[in-house]
mmJSON file of the N, C-alpha and C atoms, coordinates in Angstrom:
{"data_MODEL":{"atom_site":{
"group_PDB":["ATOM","ATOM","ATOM","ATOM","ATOM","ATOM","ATOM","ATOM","ATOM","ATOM","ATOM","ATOM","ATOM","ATOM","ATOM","ATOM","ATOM","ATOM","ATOM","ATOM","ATOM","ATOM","ATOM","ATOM","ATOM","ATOM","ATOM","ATOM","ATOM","ATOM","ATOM","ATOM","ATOM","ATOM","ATOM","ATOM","ATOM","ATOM","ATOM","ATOM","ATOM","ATOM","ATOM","ATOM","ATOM","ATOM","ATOM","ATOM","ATOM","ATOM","ATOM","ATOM","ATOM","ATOM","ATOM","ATOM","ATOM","ATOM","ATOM","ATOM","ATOM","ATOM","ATOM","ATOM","ATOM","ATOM","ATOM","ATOM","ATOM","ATOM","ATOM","ATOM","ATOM","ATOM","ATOM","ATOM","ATOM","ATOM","ATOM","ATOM","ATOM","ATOM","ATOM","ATOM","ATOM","ATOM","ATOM","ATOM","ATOM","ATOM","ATOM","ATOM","ATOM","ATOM","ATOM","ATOM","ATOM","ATOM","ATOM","ATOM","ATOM","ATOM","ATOM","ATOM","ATOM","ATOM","ATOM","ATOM","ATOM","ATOM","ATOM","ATOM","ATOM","ATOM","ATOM","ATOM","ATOM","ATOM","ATOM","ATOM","ATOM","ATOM","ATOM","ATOM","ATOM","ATOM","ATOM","ATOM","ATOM","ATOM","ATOM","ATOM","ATOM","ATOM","ATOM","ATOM","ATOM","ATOM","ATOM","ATOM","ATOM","ATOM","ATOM","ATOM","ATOM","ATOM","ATOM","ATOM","ATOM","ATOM","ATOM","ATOM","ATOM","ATOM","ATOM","ATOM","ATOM","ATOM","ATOM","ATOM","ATOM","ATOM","ATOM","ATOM","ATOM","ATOM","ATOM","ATOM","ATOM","ATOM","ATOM","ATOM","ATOM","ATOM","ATOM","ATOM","ATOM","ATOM","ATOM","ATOM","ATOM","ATOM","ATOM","ATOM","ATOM","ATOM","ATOM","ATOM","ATOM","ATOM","ATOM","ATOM","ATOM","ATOM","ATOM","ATOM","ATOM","ATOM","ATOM","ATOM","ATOM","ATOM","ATOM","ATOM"],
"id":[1,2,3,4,5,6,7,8,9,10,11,12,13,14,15,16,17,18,19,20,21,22,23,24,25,26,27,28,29,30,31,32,33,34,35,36,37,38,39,40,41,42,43,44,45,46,47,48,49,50,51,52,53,54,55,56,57,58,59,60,61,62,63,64,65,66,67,68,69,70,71,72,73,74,75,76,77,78,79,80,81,82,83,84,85,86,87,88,89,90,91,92,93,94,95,96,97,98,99,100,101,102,103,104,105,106,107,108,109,110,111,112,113,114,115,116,117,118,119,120,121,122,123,124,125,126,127,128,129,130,131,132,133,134,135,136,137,138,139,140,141,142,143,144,145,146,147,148,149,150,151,152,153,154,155,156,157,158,159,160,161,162,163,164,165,166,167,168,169,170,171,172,173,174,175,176,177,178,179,180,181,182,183,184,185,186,187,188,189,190,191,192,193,194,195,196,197,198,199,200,201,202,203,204],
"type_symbol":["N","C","C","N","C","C","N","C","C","N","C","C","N","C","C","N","C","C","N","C","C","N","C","C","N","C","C","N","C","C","N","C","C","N","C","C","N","C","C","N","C","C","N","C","C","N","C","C","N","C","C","N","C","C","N","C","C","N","C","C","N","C","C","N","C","C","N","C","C","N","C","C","N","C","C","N","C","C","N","C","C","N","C","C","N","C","C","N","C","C","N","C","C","N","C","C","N","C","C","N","C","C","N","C","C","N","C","C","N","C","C","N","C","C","N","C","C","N","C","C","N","C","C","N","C","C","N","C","C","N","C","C","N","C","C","N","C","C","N","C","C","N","C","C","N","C","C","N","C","C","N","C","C","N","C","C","N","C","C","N","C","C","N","C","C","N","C","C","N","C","C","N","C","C","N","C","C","N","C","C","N","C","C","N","C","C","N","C","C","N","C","C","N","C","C","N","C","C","N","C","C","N","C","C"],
"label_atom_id":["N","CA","C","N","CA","C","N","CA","C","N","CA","C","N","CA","C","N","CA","C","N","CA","C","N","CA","C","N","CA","C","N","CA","C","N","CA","C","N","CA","C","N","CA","C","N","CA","C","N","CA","C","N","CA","C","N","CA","C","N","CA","C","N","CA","C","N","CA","C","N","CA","C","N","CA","C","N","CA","C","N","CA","C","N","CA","C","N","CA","C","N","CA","C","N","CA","C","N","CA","C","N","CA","C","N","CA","C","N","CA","C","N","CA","C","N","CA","C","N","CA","C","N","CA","C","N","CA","C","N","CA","C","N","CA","C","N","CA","C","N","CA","C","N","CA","C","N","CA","C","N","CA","C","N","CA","C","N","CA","C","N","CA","C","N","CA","C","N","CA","C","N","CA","C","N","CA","C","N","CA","C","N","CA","C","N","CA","C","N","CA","C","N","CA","C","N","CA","C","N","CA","C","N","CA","C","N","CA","C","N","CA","C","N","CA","C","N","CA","C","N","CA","C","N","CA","C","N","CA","C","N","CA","C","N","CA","C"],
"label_alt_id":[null,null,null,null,null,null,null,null,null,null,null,null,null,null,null,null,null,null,null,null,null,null,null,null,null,null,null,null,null,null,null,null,null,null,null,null,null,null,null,null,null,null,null,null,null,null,null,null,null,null,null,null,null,null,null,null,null,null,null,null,null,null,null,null,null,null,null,null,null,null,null,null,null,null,null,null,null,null,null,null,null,null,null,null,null,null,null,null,null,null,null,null,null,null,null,null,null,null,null,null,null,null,null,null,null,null,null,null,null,null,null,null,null,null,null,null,null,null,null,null,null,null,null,null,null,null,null,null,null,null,null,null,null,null,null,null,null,null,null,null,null,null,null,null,null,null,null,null,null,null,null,null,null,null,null,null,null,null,null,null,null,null,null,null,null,null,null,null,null,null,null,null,null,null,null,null,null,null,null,null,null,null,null,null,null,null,null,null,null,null,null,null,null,null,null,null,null,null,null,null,null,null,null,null],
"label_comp_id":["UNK","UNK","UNK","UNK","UNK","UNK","UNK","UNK","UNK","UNK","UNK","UNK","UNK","UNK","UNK","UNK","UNK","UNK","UNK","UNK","UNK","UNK","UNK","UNK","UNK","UNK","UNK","UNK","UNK","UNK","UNK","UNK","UNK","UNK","UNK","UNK","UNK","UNK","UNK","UNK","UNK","UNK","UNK","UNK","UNK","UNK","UNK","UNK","UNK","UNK","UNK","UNK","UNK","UNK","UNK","UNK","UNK","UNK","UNK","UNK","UNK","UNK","UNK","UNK","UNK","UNK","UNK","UNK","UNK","UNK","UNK","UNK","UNK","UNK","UNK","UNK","UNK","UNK","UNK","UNK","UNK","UNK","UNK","UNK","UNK","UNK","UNK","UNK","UNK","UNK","UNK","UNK","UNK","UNK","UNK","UNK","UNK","UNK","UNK","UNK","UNK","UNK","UNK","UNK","UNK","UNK","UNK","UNK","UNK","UNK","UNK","UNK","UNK","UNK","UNK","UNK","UNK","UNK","UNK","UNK","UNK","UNK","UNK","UNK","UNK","UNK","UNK","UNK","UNK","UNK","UNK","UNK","UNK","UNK","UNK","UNK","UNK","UNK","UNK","UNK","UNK","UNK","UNK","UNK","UNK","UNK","UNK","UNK","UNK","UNK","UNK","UNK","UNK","UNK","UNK","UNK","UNK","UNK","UNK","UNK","UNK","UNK","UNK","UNK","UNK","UNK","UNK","UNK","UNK","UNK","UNK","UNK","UNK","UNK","UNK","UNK","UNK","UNK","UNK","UNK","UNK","UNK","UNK","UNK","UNK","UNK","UNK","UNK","UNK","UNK","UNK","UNK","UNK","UNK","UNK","UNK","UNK","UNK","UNK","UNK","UNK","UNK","UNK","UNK"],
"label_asym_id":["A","A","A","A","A","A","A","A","A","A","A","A","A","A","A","A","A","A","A","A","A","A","A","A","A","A","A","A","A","A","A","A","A","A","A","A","A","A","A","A","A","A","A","A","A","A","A","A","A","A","A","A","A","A","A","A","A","A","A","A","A","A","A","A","A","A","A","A","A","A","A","A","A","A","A","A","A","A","A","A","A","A","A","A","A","A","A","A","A","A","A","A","A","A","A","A","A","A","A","A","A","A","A","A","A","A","A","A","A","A","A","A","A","A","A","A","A","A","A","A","A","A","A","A","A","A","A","A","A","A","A","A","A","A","A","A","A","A","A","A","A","A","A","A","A","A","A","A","A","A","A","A","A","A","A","A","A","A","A","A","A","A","A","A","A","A","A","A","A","A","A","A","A","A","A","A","A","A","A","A","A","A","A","A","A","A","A","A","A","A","A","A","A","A","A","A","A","A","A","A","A","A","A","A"],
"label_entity_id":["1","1","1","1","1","1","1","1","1","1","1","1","1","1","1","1","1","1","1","1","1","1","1","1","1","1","1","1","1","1","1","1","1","1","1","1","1","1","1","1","1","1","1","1","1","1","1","1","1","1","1","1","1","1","1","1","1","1","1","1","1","1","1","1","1","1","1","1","1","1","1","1","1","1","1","1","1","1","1","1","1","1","1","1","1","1","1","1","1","1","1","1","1","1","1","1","1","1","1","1","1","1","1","1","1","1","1","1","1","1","1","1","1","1","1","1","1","1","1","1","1","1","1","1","1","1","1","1","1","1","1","1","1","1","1","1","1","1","1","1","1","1","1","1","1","1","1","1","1","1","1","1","1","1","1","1","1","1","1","1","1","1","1","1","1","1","1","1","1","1","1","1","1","1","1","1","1","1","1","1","1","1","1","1","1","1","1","1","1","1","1","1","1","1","1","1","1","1","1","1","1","1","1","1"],
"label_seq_id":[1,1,1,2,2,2,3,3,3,4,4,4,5,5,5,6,6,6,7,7,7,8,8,8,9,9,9,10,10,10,11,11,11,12,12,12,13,13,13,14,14,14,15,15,15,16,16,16,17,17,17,18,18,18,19,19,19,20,20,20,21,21,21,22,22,22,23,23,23,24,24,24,25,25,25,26,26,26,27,27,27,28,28,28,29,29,29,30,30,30,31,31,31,32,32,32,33,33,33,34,34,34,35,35,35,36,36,36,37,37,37,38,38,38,39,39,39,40,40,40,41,41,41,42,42,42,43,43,43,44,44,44,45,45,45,46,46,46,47,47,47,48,48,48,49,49,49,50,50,50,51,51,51,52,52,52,53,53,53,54,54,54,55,55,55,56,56,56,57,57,57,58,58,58,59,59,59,60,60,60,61,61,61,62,62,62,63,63,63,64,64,64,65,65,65,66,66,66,67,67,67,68,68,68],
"pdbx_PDB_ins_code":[null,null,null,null,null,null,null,null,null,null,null,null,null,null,null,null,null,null,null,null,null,null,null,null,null,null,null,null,null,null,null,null,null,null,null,null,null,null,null,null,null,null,null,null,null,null,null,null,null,null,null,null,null,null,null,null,null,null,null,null,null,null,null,null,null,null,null,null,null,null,null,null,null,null,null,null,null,null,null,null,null,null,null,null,null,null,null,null,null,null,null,null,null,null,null,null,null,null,null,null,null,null,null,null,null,null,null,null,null,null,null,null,null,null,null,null,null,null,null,null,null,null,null,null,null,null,null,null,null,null,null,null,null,null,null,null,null,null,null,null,null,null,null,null,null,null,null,null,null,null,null,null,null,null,null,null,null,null,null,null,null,null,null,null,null,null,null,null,null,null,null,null,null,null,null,null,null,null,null,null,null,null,null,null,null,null,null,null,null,null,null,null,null,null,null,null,null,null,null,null,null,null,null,null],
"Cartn_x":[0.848,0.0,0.889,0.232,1.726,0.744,0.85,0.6,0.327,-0.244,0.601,1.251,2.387,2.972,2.349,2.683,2.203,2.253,3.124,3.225,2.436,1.951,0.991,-0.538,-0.658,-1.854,-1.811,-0.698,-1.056,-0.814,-0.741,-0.95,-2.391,-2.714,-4.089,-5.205,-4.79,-6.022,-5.643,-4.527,-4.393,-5.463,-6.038,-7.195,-6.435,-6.227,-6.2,-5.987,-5.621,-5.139,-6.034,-6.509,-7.159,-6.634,-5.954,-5.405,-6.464,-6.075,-7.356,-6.669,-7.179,-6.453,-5.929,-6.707,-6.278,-5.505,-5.18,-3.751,-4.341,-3.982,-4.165,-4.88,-6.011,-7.047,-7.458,-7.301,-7.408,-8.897,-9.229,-10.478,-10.738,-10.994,-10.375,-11.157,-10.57,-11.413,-11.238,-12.163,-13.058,-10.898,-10.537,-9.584,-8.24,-8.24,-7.242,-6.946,-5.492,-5.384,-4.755,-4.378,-4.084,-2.438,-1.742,-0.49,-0.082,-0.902,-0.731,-1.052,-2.015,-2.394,-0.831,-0.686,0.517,2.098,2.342,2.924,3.121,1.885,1.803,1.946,1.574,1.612,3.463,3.81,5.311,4.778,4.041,4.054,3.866,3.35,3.333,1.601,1.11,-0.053,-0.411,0.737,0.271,0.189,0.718,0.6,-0.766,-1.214,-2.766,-3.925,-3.205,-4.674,-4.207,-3.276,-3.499,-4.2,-3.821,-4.325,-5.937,-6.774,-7.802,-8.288,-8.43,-8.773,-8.986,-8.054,-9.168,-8.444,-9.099,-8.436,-8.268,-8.777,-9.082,-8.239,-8.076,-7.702,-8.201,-9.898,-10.617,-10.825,-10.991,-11.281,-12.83,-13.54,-14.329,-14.702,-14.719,-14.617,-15.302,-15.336,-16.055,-15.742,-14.992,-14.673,-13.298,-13.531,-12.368,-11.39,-9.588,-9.12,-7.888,-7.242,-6.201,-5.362,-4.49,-2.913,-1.87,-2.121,-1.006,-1.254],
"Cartn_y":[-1.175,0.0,1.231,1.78,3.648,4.531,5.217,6.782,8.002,8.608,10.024,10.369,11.44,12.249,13.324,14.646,15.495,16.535,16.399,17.062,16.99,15.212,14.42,15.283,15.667,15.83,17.714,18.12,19.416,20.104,19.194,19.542,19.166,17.931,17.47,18.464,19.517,20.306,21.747,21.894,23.066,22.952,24.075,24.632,25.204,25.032,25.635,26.633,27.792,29.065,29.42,30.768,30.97,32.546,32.123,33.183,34.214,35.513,36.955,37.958,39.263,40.545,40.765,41.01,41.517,40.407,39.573,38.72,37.263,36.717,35.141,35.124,34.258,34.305,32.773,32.74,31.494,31.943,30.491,30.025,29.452,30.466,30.247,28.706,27.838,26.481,26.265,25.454,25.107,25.019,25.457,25.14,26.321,27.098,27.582,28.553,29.145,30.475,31.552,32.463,33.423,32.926,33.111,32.166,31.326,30.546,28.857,29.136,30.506,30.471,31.831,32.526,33.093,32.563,31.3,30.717,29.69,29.054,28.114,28.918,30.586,31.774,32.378,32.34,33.053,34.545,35.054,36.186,36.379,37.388,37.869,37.594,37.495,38.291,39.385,40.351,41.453,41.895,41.459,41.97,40.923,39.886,39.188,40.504,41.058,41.477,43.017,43.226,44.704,44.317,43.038,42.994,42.971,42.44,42.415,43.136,44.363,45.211,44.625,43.962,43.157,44.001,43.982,44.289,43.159,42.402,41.219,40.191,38.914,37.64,36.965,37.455,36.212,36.184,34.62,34.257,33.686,33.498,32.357,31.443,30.625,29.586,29.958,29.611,29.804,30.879,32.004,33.408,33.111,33.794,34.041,35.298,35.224,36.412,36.201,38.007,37.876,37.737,36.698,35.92,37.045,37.665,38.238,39.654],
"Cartn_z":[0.0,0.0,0.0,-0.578,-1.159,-0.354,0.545,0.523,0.36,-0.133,-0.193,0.653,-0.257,0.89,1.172,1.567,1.773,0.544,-0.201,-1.155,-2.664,-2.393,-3.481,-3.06,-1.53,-1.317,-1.209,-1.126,-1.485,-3.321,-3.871,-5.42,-5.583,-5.123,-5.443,-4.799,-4.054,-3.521,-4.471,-5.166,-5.929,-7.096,-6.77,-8.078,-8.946,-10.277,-11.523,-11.528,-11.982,-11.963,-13.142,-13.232,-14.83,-14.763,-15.949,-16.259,-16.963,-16.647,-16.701,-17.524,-17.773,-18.679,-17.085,-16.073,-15.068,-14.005,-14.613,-14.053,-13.748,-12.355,-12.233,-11.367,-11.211,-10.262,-9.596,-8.077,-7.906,-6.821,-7.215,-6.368,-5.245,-3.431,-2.512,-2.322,-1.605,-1.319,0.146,0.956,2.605,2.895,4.263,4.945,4.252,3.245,2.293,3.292,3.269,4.153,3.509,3.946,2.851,2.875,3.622,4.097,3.181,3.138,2.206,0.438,0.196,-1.14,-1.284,-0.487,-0.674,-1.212,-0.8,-0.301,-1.78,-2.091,-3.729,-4.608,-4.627,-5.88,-5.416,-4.942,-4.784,-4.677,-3.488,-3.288,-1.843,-0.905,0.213,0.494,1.799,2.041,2.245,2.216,2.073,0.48,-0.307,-1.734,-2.268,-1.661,-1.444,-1.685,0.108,0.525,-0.167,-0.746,-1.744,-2.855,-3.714,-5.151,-4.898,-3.469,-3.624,-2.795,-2.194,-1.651,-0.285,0.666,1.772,3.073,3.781,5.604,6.352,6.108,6.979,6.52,6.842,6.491,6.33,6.568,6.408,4.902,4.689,2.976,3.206,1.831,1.566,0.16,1.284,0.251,-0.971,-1.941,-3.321,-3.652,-3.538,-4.158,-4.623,-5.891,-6.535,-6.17,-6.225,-5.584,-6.945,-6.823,-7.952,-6.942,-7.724,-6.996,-7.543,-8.977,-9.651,-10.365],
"occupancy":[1.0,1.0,1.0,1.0,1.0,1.0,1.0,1.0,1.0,1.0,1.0,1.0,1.0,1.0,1.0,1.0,1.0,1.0,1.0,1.0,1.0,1.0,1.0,1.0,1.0,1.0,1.0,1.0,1.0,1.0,1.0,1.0,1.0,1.0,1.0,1.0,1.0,1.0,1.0,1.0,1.0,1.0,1.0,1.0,1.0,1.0,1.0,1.0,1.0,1.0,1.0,1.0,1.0,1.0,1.0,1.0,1.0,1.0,1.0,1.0,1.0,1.0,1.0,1.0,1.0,1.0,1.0,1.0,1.0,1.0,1.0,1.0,1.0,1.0,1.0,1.0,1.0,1.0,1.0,1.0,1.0,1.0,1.0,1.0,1.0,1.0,1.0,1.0,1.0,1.0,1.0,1.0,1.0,1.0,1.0,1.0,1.0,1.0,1.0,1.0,1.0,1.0,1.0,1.0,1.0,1.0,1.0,1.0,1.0,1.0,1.0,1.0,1.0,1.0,1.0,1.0,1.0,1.0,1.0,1.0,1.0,1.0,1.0,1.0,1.0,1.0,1.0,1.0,1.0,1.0,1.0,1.0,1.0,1.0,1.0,1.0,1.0,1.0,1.0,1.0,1.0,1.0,1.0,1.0,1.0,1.0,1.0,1.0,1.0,1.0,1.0,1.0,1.0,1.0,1.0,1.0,1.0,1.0,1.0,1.0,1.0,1.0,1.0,1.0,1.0,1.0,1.0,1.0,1.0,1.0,1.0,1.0,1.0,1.0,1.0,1.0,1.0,1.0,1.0,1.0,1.0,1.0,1.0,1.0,1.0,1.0,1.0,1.0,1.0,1.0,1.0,1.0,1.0,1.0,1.0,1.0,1.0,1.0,1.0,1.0,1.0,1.0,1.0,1.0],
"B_iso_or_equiv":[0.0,0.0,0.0,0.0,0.0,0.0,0.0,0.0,0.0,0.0,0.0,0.0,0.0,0.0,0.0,0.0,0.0,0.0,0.0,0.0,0.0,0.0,0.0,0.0,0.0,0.0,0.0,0.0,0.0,0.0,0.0,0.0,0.0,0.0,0.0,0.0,0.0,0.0,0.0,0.0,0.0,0.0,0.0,0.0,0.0,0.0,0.0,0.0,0.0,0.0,0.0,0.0,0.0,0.0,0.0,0.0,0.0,0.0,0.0,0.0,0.0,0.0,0.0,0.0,0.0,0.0,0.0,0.0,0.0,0.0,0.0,0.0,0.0,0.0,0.0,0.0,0.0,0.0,0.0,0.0,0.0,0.0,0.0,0.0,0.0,0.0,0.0,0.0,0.0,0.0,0.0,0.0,0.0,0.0,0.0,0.0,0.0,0.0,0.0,0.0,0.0,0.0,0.0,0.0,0.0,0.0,0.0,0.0,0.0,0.0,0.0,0.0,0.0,0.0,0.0,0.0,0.0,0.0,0.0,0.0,0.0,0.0,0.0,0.0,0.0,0.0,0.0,0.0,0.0,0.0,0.0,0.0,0.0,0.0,0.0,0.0,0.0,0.0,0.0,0.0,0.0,0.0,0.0,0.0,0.0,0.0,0.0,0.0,0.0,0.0,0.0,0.0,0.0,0.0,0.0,0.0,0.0,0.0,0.0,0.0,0.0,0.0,0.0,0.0,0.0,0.0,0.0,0.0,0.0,0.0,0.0,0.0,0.0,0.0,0.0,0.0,0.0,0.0,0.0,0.0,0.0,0.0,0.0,0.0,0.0,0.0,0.0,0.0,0.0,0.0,0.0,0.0,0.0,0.0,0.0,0.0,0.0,0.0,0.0,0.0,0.0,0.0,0.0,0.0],
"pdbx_formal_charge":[null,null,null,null,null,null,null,null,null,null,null,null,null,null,null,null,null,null,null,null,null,null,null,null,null,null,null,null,null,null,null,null,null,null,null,null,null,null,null,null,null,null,null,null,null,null,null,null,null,null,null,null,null,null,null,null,null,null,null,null,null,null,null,null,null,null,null,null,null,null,null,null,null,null,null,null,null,null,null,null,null,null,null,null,null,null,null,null,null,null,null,null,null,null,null,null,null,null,null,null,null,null,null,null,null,null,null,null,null,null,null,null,null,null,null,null,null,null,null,null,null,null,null,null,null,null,null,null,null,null,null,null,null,null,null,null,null,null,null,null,null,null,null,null,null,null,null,null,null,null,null,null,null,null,null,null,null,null,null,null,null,null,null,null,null,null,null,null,null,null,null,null,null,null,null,null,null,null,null,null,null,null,null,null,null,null,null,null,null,null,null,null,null,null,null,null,null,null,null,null,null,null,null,null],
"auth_seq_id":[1,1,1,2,2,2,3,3,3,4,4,4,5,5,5,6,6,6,7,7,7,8,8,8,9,9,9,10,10,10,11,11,11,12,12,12,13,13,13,14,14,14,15,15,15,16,16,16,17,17,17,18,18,18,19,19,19,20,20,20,21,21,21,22,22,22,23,23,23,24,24,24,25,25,25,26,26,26,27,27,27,28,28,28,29,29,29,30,30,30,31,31,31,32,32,32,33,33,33,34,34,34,35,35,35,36,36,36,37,37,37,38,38,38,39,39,39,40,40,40,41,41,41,42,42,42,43,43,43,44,44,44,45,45,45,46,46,46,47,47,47,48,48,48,49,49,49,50,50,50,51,51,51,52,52,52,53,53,53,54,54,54,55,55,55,56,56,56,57,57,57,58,58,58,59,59,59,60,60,60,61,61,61,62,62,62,63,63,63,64,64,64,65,65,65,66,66,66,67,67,67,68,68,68],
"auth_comp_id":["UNK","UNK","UNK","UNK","UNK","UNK","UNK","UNK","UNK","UNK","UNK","UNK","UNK","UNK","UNK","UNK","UNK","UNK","UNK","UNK","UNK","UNK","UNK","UNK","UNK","UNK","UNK","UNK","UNK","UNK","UNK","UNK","UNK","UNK","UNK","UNK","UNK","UNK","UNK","UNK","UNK","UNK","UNK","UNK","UNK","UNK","UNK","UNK","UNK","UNK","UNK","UNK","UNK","UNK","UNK","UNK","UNK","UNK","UNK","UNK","UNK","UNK","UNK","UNK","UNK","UNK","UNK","UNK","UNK","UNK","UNK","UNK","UNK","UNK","UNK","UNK","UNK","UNK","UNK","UNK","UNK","UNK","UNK","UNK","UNK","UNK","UNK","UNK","UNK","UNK","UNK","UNK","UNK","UNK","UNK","UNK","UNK","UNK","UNK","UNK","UNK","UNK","UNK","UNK","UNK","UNK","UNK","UNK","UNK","UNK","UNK","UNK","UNK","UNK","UNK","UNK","UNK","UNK","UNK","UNK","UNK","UNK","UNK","UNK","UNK","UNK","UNK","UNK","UNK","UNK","UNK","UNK","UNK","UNK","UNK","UNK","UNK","UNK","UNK","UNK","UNK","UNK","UNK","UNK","UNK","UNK","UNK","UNK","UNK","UNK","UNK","UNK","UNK","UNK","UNK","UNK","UNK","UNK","UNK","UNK","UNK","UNK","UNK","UNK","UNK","UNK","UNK","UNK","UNK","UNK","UNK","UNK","UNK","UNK","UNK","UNK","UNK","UNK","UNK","UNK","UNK","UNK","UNK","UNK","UNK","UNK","UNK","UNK","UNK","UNK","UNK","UNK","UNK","UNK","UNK","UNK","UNK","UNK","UNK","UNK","UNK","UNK","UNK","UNK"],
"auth_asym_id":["A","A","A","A","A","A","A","A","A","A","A","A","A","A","A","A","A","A","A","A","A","A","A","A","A","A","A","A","A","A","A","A","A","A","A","A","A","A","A","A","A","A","A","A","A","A","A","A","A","A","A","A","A","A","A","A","A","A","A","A","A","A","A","A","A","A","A","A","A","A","A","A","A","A","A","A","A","A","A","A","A","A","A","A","A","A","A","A","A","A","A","A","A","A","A","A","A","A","A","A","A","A","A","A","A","A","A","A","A","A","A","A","A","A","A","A","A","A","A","A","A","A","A","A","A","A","A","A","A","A","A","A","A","A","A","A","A","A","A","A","A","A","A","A","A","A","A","A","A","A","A","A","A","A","A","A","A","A","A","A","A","A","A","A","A","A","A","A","A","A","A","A","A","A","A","A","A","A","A","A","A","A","A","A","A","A","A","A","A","A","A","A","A","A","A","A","A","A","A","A","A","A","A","A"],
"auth_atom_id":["N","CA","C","N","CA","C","N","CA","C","N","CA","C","N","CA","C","N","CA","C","N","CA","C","N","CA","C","N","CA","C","N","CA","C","N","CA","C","N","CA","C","N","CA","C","N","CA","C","N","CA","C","N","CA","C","N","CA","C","N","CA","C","N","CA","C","N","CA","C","N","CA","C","N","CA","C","N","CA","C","N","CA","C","N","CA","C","N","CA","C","N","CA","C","N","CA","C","N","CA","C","N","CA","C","N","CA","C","N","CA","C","N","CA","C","N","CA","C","N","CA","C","N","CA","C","N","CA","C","N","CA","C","N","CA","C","N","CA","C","N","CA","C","N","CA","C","N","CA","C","N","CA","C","N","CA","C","N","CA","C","N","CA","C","N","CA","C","N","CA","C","N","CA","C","N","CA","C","N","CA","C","N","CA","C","N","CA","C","N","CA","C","N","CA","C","N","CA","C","N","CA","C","N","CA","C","N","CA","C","N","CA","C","N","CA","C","N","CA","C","N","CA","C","N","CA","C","N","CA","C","N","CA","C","N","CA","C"],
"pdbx_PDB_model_num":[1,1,1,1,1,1,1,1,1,1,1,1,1,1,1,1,1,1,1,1,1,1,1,1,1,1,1,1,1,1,1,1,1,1,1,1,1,1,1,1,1,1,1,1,1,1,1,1,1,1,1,1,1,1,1,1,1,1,1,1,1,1,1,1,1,1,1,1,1,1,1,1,1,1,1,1,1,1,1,1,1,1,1,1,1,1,1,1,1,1,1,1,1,1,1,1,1,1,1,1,1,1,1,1,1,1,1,1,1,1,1,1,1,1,1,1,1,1,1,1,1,1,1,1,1,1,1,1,1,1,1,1,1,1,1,1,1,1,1,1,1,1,1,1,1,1,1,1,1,1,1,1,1,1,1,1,1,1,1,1,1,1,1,1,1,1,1,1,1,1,1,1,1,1,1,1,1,1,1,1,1,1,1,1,1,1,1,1,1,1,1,1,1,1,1,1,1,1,1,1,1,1,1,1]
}}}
C-alpha cells in the first residue's frame, strides 16, 4: 500500500489558476489560508490582501481572488 505524501496531497487540492487581462485568479477552497495560497503563488499576504482590496484575512470559500 503507497501513501501520499504530503506534497501528493497538497498539489491534489491546488485549483487551476485561470489566467485573466487583469492577471491570475485562484479560487479560494473550505480550509485555504491566505499564508498557504501566498505561499503556492510566490508572493506575500500582504501583496494578497493589496491585489484584492481586503483588511481582513478572512477568505471564503467559493470566491475568486487575484494571486497576480
Amino acid at each position: 500500500v503507497v501513501l501520499p505524501t504530503a506534497a501528493t496531497l497538497a498539489a491534489a487540492r491546488k485549483v487551476p489558476d485561470a489566467s485573466t487581462s487583469s492577471g491570475t485568479r485562484y479560487t479560494v477552497r473550505r480550509g485555504d489560508t491566505l499564508s498557504g495560497i501566498a505561499q503556492r503563488h510566490g508572493t506575500t499576504v500582504s501583496r494578497l490582501k493589496s491585489l484584492n482590496g481586503m483588511r481582513s484575512d478572512r477568505l471564503v470559500a467559493g470566491k475568486t481572488i487575484r494571486v497576480r
